[in-house]
MIDOSE-1310 file (N, C-alpha, C; in nm, 2 decimals, decimal comma, always signed):
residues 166
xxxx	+0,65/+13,29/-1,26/+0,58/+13,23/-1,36/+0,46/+13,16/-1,30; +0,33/+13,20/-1,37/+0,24/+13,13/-1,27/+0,24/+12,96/-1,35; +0,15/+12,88/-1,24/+0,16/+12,76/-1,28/+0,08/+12,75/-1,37; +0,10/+12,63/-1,48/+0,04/+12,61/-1,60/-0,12/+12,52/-1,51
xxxx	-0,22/+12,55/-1,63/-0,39/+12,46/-1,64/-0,31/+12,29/-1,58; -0,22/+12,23/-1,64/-0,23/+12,13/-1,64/-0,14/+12,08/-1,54; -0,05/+12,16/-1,44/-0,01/+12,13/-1,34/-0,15/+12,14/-1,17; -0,22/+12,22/-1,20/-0,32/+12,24/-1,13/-0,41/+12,10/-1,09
xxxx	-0,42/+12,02/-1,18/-0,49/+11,89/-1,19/-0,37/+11,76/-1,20; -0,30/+11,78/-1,14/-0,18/+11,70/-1,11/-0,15/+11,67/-0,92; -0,11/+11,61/-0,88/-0,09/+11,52/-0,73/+0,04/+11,63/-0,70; +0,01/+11,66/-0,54/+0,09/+11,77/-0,51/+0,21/+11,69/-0,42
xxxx	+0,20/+11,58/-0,41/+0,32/+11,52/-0,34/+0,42/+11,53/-0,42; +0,59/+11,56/-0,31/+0,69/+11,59/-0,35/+0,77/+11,46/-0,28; +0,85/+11,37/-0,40/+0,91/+11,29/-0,31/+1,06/+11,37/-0,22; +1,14/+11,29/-0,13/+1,23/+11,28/-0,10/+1,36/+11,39/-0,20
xxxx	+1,36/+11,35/-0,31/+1,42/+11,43/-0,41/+1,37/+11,61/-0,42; +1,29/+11,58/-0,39/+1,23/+11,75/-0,44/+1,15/+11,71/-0,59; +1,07/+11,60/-0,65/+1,03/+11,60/-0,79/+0,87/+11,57/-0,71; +0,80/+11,62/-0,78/+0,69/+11,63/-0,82/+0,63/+11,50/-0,85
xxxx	+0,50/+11,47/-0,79/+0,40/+11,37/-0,89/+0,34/+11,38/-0,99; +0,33/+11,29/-1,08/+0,27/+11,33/-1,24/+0,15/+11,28/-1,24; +0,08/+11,20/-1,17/-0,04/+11,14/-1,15/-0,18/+11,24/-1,16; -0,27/+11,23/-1,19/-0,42/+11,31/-1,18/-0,44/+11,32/-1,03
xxxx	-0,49/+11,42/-1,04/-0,57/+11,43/-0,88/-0,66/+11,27/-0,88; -0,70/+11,26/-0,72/-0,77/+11,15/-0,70/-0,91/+11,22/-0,68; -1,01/+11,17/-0,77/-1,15/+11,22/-0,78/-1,21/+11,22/-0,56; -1,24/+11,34/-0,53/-1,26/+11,36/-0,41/-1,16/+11,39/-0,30
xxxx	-1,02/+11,40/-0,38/-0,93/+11,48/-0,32/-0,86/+11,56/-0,36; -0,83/+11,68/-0,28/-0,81/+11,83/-0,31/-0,64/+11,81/-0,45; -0,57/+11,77/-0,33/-0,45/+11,77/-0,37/-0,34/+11,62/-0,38; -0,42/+11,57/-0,39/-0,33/+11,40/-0,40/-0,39/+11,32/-0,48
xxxx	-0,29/+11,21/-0,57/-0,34/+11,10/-0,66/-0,42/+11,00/-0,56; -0,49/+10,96/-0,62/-0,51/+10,83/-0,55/-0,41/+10,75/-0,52; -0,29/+10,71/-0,50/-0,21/+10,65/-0,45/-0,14/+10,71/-0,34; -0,14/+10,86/-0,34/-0,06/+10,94/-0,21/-0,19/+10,93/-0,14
xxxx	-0,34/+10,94/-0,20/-0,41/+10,99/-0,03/-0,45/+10,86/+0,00; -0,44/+10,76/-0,06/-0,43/+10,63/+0,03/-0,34/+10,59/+0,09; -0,20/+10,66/+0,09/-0,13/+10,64/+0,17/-0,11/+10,76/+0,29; -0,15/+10,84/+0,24/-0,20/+10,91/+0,38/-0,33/+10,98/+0,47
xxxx	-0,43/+10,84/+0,43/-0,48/+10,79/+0,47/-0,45/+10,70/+0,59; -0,36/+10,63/+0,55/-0,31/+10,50/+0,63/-0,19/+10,58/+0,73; -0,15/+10,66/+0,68/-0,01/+10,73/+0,79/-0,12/+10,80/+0,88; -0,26/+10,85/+0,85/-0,35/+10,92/+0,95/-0,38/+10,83/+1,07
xxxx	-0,42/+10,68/+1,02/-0,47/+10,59/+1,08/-0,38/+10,52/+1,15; -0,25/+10,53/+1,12/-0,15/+10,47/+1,22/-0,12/+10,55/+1,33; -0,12/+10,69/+1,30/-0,10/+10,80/+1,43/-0,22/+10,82/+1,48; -0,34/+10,76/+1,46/-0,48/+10,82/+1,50/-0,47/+10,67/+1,66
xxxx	-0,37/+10,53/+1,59/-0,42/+10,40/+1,68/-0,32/+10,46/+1,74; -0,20/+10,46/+1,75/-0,11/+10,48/+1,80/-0,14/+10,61/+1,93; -0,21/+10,70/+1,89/-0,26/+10,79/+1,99/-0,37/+10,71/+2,07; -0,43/+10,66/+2,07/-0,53/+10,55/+2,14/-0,45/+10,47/+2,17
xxxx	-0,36/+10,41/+2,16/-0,26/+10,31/+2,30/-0,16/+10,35/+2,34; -0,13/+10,47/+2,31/-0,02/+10,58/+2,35/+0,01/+10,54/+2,47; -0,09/+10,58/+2,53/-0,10/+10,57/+2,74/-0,08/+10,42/+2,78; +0,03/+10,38/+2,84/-0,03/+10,23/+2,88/-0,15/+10,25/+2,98
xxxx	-0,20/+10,12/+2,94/-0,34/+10,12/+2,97/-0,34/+10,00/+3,07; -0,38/+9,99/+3,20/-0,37/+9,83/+3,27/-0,52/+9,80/+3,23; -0,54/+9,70/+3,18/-0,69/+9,68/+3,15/-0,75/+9,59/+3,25; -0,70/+9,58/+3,36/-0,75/+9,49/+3,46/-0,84/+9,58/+3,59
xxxx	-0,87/+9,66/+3,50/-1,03/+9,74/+3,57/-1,13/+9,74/+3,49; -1,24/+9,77/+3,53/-1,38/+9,82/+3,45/-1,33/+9,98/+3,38; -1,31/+10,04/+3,50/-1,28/+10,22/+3,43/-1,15/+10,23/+3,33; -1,09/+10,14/+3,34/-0,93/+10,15/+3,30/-1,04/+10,12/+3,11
xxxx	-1,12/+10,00/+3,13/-1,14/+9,99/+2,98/-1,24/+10,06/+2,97; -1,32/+10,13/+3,04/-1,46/+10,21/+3,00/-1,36/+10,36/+2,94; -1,25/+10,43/+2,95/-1,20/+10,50/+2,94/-1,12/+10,49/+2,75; -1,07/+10,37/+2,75/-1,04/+10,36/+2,66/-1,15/+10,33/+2,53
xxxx	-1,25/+10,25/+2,59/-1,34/+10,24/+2,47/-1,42/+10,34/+2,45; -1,45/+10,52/+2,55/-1,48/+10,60/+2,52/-1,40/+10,68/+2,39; -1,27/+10,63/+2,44/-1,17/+10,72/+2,32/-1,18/+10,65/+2,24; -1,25/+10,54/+2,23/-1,25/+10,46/+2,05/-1,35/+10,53/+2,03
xxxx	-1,46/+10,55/+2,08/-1,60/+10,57/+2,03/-1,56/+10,71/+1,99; -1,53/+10,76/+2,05/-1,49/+10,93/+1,96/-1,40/+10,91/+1,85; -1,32/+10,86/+1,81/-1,22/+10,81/+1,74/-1,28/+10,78/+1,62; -1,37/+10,65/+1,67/-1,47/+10,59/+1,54/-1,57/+10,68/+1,49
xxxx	-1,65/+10,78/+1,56/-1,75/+10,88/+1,55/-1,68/+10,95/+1,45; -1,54/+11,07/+1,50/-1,50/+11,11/+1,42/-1,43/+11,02/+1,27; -1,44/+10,93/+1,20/-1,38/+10,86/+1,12/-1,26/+10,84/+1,15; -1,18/+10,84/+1,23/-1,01/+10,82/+1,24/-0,95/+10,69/+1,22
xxxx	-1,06/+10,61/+1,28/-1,04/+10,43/+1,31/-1,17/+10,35/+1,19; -1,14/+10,28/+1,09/-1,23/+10,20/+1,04/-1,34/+10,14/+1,16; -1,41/+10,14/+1,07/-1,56/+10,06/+1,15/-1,47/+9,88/+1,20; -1,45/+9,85/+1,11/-1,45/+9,71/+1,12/-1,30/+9,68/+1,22
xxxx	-1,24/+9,78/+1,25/-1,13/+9,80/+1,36/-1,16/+9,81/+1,49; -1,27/+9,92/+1,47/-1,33/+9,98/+1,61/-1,42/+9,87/+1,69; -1,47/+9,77/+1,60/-1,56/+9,69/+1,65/-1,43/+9,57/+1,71; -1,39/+9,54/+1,64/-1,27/+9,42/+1,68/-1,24/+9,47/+1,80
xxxx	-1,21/+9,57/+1,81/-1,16/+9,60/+1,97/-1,23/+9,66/+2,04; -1,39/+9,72/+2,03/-1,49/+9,67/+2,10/-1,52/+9,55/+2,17; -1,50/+9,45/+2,07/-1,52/+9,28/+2,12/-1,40/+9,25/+2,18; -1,28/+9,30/+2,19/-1,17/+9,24/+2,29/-1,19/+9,33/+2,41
xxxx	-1,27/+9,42/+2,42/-1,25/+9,46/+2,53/-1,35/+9,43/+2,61; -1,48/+9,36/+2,53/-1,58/+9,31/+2,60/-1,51/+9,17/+2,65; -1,45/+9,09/+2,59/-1,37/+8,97/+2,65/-1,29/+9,04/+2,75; -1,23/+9,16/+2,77/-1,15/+9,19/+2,90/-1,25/+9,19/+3,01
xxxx	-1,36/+9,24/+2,99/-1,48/+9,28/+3,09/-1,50/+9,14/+3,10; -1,53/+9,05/+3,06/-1,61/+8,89/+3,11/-1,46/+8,81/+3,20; -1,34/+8,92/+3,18/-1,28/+8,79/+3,22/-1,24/+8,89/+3,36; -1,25/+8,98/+3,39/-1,26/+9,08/+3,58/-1,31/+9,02/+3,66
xxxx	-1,40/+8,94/+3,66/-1,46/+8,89/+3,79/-1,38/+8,77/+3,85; -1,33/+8,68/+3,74/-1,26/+8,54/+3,73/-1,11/+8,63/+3,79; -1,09/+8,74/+3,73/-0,92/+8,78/+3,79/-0,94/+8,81/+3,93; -1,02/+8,90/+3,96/-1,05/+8,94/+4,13/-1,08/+8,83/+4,19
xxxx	-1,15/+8,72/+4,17/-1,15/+8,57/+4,26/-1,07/+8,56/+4,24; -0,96/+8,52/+4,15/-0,84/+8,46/+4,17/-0,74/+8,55/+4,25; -0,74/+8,67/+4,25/-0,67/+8,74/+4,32/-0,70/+8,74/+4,47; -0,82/+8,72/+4,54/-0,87/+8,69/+4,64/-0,85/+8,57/+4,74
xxxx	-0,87/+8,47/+4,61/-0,81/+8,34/+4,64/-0,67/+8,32/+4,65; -0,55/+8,36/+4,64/-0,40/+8,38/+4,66/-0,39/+8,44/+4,74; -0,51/+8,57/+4,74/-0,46/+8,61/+4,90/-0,47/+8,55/+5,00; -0,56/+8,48/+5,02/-0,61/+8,42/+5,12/-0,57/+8,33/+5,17
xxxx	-0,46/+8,23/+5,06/-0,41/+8,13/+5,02/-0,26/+8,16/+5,09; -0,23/+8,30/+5,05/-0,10/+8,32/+5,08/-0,12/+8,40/+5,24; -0,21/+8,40/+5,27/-0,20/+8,47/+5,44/-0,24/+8,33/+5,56; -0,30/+8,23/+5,50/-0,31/+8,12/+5,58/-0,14/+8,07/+5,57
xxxx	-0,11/+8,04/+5,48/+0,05/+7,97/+5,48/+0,12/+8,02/+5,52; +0,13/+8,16/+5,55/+0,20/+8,24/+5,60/+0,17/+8,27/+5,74; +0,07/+8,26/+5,82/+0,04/+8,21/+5,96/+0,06/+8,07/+6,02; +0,08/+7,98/+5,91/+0,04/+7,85/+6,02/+0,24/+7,83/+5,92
xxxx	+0,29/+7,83/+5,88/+0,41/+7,81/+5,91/+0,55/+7,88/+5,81; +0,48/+8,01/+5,81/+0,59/+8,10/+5,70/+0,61/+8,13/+5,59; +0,69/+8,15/+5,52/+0,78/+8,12/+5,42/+0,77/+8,03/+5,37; +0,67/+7,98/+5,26/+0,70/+7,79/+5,23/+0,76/+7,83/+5,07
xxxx	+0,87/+7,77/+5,04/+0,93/+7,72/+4,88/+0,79/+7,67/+4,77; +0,84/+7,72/+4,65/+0,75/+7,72/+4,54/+0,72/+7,51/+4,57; +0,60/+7,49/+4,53/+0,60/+7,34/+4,55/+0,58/+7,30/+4,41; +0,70/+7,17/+4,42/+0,71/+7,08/+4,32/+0,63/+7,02/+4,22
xxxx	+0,62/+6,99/+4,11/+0,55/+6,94/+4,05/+0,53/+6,81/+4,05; +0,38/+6,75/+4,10/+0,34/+6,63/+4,10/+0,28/+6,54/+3,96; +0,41/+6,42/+3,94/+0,35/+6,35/+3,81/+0,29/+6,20/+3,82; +0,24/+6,17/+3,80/+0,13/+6,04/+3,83/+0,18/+5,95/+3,69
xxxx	+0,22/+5,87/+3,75/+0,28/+5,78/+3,60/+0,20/+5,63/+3,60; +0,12/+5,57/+3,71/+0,03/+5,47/+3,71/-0,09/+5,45/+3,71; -0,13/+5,61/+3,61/-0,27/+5,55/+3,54/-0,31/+5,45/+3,45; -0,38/+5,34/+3,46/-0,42/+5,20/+3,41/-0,41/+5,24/+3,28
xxxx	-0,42/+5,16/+3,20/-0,44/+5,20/+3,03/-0,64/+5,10/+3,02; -0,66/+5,16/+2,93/-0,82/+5,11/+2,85/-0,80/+4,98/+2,83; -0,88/+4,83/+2,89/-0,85/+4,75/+2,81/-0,97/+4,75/+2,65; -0,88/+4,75/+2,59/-0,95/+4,73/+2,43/-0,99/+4,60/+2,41
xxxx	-0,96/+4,49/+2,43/-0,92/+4,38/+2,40/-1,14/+4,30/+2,43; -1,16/+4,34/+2,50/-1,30/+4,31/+2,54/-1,42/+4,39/+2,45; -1,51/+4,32/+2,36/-1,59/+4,41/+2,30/-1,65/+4,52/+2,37; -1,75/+4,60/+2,30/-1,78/+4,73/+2,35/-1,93/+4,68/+2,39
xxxx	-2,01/+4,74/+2,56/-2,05/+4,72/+2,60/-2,18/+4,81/+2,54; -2,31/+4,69/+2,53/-2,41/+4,76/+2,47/-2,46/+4,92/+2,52; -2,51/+5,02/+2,45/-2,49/+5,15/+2,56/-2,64/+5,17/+2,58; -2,72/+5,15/+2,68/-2,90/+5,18/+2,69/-2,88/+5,30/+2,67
xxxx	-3,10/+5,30/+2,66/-3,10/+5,42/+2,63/-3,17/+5,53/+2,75; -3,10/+5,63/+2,73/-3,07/+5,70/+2,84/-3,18/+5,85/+2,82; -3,24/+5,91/+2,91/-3,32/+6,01/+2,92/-3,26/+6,13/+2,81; -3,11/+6,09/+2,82/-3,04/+6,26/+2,79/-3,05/+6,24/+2,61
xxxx	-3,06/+6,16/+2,53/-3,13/+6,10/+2,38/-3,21/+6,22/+2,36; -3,19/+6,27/+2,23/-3,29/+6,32/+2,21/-3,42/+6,29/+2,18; -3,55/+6,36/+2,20/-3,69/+6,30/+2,19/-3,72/+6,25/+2,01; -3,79/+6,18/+1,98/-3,81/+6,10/+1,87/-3,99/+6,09/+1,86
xxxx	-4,03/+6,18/+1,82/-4,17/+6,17/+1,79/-4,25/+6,09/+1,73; -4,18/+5,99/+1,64/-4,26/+5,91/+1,54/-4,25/+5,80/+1,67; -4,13/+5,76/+1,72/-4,10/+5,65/+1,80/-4,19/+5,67/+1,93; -4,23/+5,79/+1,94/-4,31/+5,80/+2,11/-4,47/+5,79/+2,05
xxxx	-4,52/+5,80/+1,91/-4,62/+5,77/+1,86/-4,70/+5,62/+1,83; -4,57/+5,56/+1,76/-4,58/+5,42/+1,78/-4,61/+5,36/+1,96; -4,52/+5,39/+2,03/-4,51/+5,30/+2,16/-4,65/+5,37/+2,23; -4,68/+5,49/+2,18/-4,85/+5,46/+2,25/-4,97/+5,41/+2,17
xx	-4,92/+5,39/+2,05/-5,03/+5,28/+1,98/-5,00/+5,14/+2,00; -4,88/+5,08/+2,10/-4,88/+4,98/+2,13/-5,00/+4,97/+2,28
């Protein structure tokens, strides 16, 4: 039996059951209501991120994130990832890049740190934490001392006008 005119213009998703959608096609999609191809829309988009952090990734290189944010930019080119996703993690990956130079100093610095201590006398134990409990308190009790005025003020034009017509 062929299919009727008015199953043709009907959503081809089949739930769990085996029944049919009764919904209209979704204007600009072949075979789905507007509620199935927004939702697989979003099932595209979860397997689309999910294949983009698939690989663990150590982000604590330059190439490790130039690699990844190549595969966004193909990702975002082809539409797979929203604009406004791709950019968000454009901008965290540009905060991974500002913060490489600060990790390699500090990595540098421990080494260095841990090859002196370890020459001049071994093996030293994690060291304790130092707390300082006799910092003075503010006296309040004396009014507040007039404060001059100081170069770092911002400039005042009417006031630098006047004092050279004095």
């Amino acid at each position: 039996m062929p299919p009727s005119p008015a199953s043709e213009h009907r959503c081809q998703h089949r739930s769990p059951a085996g029944r049919r959608c009764r919904l209209p096609l979704a204007p600009g999609h072949p075979a789905l209501c507007l509620h199935h191809a927004r939702s697989h829309e979003r099932h595209q988009l979860a397997e689309s991120l999910a294949e983009l952090t698939a690989h663990p990734t150590d982000f604590s290189s330059a190439a490790a994130i130039n690699r990844f944010l190549a595969n966004l930019l193909a990702r975002a080119a082809h539409g797979l990832i929203p604009r406004r996703d791709a950019a968000l993690q454009g901008y965290l990956c540009q905060l991974l890049l500002n913060t490489l130079p600060a990790l390699r100093l500090e990595s540098l610095d421990q080494a260095a740190l841990d090859e002196s201590a370890l020459a001049e006398t071994g093996p030293c134990p994690e060291p304790s934490p130092v707390l300082i409990c006799d910092i003075p308190r503010p006296n309040r009790s004396l009014p507040p001392a007039a404060t001059p005025v100081t170069a770092s003020e911002p400039w005042d034009a009417s006031s630098a006008a006047e004092q050279m017509r004095r």
